[in-house]
N, C-alpha and C positions, 0 to 999 in steps of 0.2 A: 271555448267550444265544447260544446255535450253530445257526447258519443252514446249512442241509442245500443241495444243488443243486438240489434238486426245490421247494425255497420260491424260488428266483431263477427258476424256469420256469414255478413257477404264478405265478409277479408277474405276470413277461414275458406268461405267456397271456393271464390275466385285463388284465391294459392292454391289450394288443390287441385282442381280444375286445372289452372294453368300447367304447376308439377305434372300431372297427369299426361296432360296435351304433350308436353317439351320432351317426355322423356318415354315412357312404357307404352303409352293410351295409343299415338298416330301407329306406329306398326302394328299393333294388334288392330285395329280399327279396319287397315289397309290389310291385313290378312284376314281375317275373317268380314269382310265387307258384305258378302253377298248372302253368309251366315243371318248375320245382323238384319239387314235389310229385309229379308226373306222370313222372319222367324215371324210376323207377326200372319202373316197369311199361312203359313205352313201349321203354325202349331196355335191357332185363330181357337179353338173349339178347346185345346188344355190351357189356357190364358184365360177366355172365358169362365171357365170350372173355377179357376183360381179366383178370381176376381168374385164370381159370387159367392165363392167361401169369405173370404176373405171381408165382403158386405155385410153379409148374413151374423158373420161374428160380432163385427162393430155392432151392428143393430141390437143385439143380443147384450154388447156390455162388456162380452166378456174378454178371456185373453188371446189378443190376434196372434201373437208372438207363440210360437210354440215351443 
């Protein structure tokens, strides 16, 4: 059987993910729910800004990472 790189990365996700789900990720999730939920209309116009920085960079070539 021959194992691709992208089966060692969905392992890698999926364990994470899982870990994540099983153990820290549902109570944070359940307490800040509404945070979560709500961030993309509340803060719609600084996510924007981001996101066309962040375009504008790639386009350009250069270092997105700061």
């Amino acid at each position: 059987m021959k194992f691709l790189l992208s089966d060692a990365q969905d392992y890698v996700t999926d364990r994470a993910v899982g870990e994540y789900q099983c153990t820290t990720g549902y109570p944070t999730l359940i307490a800040d729910f509404d945070c979560i939920g709500g961030a993309r209309q509340k803060y719609n116009v600084q996510l924007q800004n981001c996101s066309d920085v962040l375009n504008a960079a790639i386009a350009k070539g250069g270092n997105v990472c700061p």
